[in-house]
C-alpha positions, 0 to 999 in steps of 0.5 A, a space after each residue: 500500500 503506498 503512503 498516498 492511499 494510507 493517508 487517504 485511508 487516513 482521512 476516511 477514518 478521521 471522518 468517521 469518528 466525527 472530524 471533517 476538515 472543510 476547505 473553504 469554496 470560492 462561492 463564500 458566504 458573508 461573515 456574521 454572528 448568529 443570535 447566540 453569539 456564535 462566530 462565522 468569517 468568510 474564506 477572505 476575512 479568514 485569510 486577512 485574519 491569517 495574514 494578520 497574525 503572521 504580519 503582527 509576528 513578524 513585526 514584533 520579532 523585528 523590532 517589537 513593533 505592536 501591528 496595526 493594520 491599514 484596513 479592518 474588515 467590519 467583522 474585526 470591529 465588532 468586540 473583542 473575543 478570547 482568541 488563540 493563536 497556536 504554531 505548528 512546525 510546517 514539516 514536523 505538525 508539531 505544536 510549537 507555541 499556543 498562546 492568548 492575550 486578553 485586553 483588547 478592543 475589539 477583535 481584530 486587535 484580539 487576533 494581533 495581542 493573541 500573535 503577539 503572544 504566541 511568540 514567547 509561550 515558555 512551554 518551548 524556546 522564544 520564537 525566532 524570526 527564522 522560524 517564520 517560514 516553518 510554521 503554520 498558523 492556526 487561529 481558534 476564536 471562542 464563542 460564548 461561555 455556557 455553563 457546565 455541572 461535573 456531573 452533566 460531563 458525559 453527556 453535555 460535553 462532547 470531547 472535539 466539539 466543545 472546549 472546557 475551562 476550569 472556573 473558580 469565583 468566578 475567575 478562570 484558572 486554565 481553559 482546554 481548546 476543543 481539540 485536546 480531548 480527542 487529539 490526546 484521546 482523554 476521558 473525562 477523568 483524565 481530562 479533568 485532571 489534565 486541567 486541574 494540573 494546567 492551573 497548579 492545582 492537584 489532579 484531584 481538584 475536579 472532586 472539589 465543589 469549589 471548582 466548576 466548569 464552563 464549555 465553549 465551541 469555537 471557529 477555528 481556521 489554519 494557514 493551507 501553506 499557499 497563502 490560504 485557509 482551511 476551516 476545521 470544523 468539527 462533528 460527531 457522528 454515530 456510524 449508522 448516520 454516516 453519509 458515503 456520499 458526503 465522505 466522497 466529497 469530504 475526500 475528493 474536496 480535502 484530499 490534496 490538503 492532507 496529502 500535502 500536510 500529513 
């Protein structure tokens, strides 16, 4: 079997257990925000977010220069969100930074603290400026905040769709984005006490009544290595549900992406 057909192999499985990869089309529809909250960008409004974030990069690595863009689409005005900006090495997929920033006034600022940010995470090496050309950049911007009883885990909360954040009065101690649950292949348990050592609290901490949770989705997009976008969206669905059809799309429309990235 060549690598070419274990990757689309590959693929055929990621999507059965429930993660799509969906390229963007040339026939977009507008950015908006849904009445819950809920945040949709458009293919270009993606790539001006992408393109921000690496400018925002790389003018801080220069001369630490705080980027300011000439042009804001509308949707990037609207008020700011809690944005994380992750880098993966471009050869390796390894994660190589993931980083937020709070403080902003809107979003599109939100976006280039987030860049910013993300370029001295001190879980690995300060970020140099030749590294630019190895990393791909991947954008995660939450949506609302829902709250979330311990004991409703197994069913409220679905392990790649939703994120989850410790809460303690009111105040966050460590937040989980949607995919490290089923990258890591947690269950609850262990993702609970992932968290509560994410905050330098004891694994133990989820057994506390003091400590509760708050779950989020979130629009996530990443650079496609050739000055566009791939969005990352992600679903669970049982098998008796899968739609052959819709996988063949899924493969014919996302194949070219993978086999260049994986």
């Amino acid at each position: 079997m060549t690598k070419k057909i274990s990757r689309i192999l590959l693929l055929v499985c990621i999507l059965l257990n429930g993660t799509e990869t969906i390229a963007a089309t040339p026939e977009e529809n507008p950015s908006y925000i849904e009445k819950s909250g809920d945040l949709y960008l458009s293919e270009s409004d993606q790539i001006w977010a992408l393109k921000t974030a690496r400018t925002a990069i790389k003018n801080y690595l220069t001369d630490k220069s705080f980027y300011v863009p000439d042009y804001t689409p509308e949707i990037f005005s609207t008020s700011p969100r809690k944005v994380y900006v992750s880098l993966y090495n471009i050869e390796t997929h390894e994660l190589r930074s993931c980083k937020s920033r709070q403080g902003a006034k809107n979003l599109g600022e939100s976006i280039v603290k987030a860049a910013i940010e993300s370029t001295k995470d001190s879980r690995f090496e300060t970020l140099s400026q030749n590294e630019l050309d190895e990393i791909l950049i991947d954008i995660n911007i939450l949506n609302s905040y829902r709250p979330i009883l311990d004991i409703e885990l197994d069913s409220a909360y679905e392990p790649g769709i939703d994120g989850i954040r410790l809460m303690e009065n009111g105040s966050s101690l460590a937040t989980f984005l949607p995919g490290i649950a089923t990258t890591h292949n947690y269950d609850k348990d262990t993702l609970l006490e992932k968290l509560c050592l994410k905050a330098d609290i004891a694994e133990s901490c989820y057994q506390d009544s003091d400590y509760y949770y708050q779950k989020f989705t979130t629009f996530a997009f990443i650079e496609d290595g050739n000055g566009g976008t791939t969005t990352l969206k992600r679903t669970n669905n049982y098998l008796d549900e899968i739609d052959l059809e819709n996988i063949e799309y899924l493969v014919t429309g996302n194949g070219e992406w993978l086999l260049n990235h994986t």
